[in-house]
GUPA-849562 format. One record per residue (C-alpha): residue number from 1; residue in three letters; x, y, z. Coordinates in Angstrom, 3 decimals, decimal comma. Example, Ala and Ser with C-alpha at 12.3 -4.5 7.8 and 13.67 -1.06 7.14 Angstrom:
% GUPA-849562
1 Ala 12,300 -4,500 7,800
2 Ser 13,670 -1,060 7,140
This chain:
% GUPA-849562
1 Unk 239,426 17,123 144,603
2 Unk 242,445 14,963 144,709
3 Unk 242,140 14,404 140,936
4 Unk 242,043 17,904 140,390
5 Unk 245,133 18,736 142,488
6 Unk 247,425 16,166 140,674
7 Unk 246,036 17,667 137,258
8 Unk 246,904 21,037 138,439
9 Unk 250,516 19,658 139,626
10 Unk 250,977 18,383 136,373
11 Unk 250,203 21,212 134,337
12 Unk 252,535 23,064 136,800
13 Unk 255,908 21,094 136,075
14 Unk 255,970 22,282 132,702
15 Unk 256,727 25,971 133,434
16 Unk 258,762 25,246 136,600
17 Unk 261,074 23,146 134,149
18 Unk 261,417 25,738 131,343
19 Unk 262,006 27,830 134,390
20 Unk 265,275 26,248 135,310
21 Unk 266,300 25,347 132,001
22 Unk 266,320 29,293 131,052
23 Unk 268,422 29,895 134,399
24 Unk 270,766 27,271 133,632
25 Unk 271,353 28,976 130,013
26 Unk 272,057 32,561 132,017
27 Unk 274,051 31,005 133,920
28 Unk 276,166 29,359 131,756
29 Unk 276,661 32,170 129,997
30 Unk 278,687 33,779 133,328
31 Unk 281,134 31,083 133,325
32 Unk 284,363 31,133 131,917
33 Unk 284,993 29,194 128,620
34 Unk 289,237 29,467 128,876
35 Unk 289,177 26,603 131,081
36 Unk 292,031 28,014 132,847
37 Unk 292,730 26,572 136,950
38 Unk 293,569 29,454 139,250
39 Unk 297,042 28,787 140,550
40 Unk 297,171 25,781 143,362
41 Unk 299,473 28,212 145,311
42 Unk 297,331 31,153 145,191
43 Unk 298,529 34,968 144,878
44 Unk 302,474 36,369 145,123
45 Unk 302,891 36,940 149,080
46 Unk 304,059 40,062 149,794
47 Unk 307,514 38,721 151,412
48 Unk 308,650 37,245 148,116
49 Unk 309,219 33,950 149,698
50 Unk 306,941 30,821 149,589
51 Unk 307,862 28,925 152,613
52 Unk 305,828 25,579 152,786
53 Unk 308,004 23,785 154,183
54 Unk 308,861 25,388 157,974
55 Unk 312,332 24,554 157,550
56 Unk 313,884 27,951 157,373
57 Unk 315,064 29,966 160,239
58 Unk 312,139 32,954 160,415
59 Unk 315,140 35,396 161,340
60 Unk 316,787 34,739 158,029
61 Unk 313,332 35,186 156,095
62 Unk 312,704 38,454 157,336
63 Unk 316,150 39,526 156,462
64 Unk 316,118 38,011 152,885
65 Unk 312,520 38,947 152,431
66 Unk 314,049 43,017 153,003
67 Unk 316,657 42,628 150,818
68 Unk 314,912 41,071 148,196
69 Unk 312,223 44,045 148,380
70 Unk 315,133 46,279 148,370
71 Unk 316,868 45,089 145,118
72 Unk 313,187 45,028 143,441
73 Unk 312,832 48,673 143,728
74 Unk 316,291 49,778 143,399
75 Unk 317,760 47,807 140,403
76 Unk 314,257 46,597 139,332
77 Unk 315,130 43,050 139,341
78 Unk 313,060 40,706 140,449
79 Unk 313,735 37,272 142,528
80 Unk 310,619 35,129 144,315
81 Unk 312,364 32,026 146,780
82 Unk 309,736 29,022 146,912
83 Unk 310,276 26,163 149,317
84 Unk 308,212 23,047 148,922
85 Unk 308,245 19,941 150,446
86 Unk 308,373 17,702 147,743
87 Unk 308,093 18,619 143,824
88 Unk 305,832 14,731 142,997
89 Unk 307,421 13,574 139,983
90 Unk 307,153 17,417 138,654
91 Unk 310,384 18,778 136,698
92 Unk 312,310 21,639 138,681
93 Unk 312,203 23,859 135,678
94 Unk 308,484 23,306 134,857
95 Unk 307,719 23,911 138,590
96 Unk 309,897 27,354 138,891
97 Unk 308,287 28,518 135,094
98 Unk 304,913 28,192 136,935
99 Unk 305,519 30,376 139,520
100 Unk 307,390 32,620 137,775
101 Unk 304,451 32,851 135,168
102 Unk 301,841 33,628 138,033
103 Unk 304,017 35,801 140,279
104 Unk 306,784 37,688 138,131
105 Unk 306,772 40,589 135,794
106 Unk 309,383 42,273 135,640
107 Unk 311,651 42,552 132,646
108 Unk 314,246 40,291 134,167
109 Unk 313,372 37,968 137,034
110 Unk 313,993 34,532 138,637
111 Unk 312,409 32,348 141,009
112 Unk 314,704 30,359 143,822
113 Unk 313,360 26,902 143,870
114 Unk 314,224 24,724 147,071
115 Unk 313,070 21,571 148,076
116 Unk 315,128 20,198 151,686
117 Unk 316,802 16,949 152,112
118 Unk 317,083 16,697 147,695
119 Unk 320,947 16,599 146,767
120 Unk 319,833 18,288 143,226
121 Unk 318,407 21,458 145,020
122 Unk 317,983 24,545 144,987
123 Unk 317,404 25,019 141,680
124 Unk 317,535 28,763 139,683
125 Unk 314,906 29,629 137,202
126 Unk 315,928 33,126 135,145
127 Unk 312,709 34,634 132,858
128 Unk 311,947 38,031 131,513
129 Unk 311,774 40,059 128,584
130 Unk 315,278 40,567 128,646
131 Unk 316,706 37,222 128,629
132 Unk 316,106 37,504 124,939
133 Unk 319,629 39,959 124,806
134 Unk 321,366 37,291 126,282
135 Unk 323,166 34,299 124,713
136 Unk 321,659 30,746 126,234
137 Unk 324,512 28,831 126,824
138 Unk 326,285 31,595 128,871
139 Unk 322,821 31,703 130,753
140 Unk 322,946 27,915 131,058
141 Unk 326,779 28,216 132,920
142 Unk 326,407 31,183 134,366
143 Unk 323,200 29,438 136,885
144 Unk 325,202 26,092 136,982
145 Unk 328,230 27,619 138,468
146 Unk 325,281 29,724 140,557
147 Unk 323,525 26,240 141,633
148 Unk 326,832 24,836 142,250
149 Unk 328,146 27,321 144,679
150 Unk 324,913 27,930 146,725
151 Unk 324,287 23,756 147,277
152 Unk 327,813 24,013 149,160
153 Unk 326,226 25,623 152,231
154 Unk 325,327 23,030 154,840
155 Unk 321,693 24,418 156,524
156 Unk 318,446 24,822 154,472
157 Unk 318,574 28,281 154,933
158 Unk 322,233 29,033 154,220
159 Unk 321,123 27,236 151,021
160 Unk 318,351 29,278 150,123
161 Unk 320,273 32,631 150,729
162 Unk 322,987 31,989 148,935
163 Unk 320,965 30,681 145,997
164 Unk 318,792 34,160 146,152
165 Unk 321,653 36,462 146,355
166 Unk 323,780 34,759 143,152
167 Unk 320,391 35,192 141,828
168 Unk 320,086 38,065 142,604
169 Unk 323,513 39,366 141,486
170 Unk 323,059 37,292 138,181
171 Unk 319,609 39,493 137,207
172 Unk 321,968 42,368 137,875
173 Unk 324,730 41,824 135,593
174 Unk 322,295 40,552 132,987
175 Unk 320,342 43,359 133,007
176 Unk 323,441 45,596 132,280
177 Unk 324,204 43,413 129,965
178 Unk 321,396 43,343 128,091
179 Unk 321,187 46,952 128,382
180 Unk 324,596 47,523 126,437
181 Unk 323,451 45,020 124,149
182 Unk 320,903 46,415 123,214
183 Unk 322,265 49,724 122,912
184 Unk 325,184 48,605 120,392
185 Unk 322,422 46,976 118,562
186 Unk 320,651 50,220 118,463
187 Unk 323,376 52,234 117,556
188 Unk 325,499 49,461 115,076
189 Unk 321,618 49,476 113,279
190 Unk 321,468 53,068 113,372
191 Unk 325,496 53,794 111,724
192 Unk 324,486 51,078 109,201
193 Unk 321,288 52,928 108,376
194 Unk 323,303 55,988 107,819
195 Unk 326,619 54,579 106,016
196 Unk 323,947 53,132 103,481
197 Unk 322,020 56,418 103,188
198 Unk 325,841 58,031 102,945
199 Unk 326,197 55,544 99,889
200 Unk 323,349 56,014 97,950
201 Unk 323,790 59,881 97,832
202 Unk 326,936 58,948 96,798
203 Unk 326,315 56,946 93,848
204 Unk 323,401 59,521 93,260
205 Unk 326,001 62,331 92,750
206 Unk 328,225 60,184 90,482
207 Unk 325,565 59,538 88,548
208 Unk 324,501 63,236 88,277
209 Unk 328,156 63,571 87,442
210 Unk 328,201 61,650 84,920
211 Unk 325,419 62,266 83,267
212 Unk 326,707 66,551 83,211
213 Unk 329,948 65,609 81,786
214 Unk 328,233 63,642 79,157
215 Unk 325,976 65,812 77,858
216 Unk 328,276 68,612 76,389
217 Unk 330,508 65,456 75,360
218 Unk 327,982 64,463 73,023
219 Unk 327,584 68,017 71,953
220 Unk 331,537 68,596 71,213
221 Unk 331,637 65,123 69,227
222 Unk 328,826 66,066 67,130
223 Unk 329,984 69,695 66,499
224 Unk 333,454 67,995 65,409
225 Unk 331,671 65,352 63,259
226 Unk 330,084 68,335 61,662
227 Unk 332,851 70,125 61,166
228 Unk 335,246 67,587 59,732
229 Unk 332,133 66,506 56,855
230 Unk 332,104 69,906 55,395
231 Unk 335,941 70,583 54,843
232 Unk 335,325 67,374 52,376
233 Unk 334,161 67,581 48,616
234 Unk 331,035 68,335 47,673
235 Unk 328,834 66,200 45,518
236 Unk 325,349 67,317 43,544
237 Unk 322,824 65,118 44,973
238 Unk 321,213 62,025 43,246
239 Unk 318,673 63,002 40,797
240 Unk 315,868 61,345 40,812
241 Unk 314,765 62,291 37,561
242 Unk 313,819 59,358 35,211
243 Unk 315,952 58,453 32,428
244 Unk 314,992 60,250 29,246
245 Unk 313,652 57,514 26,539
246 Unk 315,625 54,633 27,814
247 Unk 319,108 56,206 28,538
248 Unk 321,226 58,402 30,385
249 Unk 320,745 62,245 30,577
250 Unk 323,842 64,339 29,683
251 Unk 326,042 66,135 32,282
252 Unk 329,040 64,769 34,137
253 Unk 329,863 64,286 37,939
254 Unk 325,818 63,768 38,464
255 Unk 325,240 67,310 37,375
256 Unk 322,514 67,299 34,760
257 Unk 322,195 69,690 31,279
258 Unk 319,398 69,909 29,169
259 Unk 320,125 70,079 25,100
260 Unk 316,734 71,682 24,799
261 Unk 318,226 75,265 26,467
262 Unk 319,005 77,777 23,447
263 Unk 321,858 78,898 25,384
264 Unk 324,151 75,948 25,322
């Protein structure tokens, strides 16, 4: 019986094997092949401020976190403050393009980047759409002079304000800005478009022009040509009769007589 039971086991195994191998291929076939992490940080919170630090004064959050709400849906500018503890090794800019990737869409935006106690913070990160409209190295001065001003303040959050609100005003600007620009694009494009339709309907009618003044010219020159050829002399055409028996026929000024005529 014992002998039976382990042959029975064993002709078991088989099918429970195949079993699992066909649930690990459906399975498979549910996971994702991008290979993409989920953000370490997790969803946008809906203050606009990352604080993971507990350094800043709540007080001054909840105000900034208004205002910041505020100036999304009025001007449509965006601006997302994140406070870390320590950035390990990570460049500023890398750090602030990460969360402005995950957590920012507007057309224009910026993330605040702060990390307390380093002398090189906070640090301003402007994205968008938009940014395209502007030129870089006025970008570039523009959040230097921005950083400059904001790492004057002495607290944490004094630093972090003031680095959100010239933020903040800097999106504004740029977004008028950009706006103008690309409205004189539009419209320089759209004069251009029409000065060169303007010109080739010009050259079109000269043409035309031309070509009417031409015609009867060619029929007055040949009418005159005409007319001047038969006030001339007029000549007999070339015979092109044979000579008779080797030599010249009779007749003068290529007019031709025949001796044979009874009448002459």
């Amino acid at each position: 019986m014992a002998a039976k039971g382990f042959e029975k086991q064993g002709k078991e195994e088989p099918a429970v094997t195949a079993f699992y191998s066909v649930l690990a291929v459906v399975l498979a076939m549910f996971v994702p092949l991008d290979g993409n992490d989920p953000f370490e940080f997790g969803s946008r919170p809906p203050t606009s401020i990352f604080e993971g630090t507990g350094s800043l004064e709540p007080a001054m959050l909840k105000e900034l976190s208004a205002d910041l709400a505020r100036i999304r849906k009025a001007d449509e500018v965006d601006v997302v403050v994140v406070v870390l503890q320590d950035l390990e090794g990570a460049p500023p800019n890398y750090v602030a393009g990460r969360f402005a990737e995950e957590w920012c869409d507007a057309a224009i935006h910026a993330v605040v980047l702060h990390v307390p106690g380093d002398p090189e913070s906070p640090w301003i990160h402007p994205a968008g759409r938009m940014m395209g409209f502007l030129k870089p190295e006025r970008v570039s001065e523009r959040v230097a002079e921005a950083k400059r001003r904001a790492s004057l303040e002495v607290t944490d959050s004094e630093v972090v304000r003031a680095a959100a609100e010239e933020a903040t005003d800097m999106l504004r600007y740029w977004k008028g800005t950009a706006i103008n620009r690309r409205e004189v694009l539009e419209t320089t494009r759209t004069r251009m478009k029409l000065e060169l339709e303007a010109a080739a309907w010009k050259k079109k009618l000269v043409l035309l022009c031309l070509l009417a003044l031409t015609i009867p010219l060619v029929v007055v020159v040949s009418m005159l040509v005409s007319f001047i050829r038969s006030k001339g002399a007029l000549y007999f055409p070339e015979s092109g009769m044979p000579r008779r028996l080797g030599g010249p026929q009779a007749g003068g000024n290529s007019v031709l007589v025949s001796l044979e005529d009874d009448k002459i």
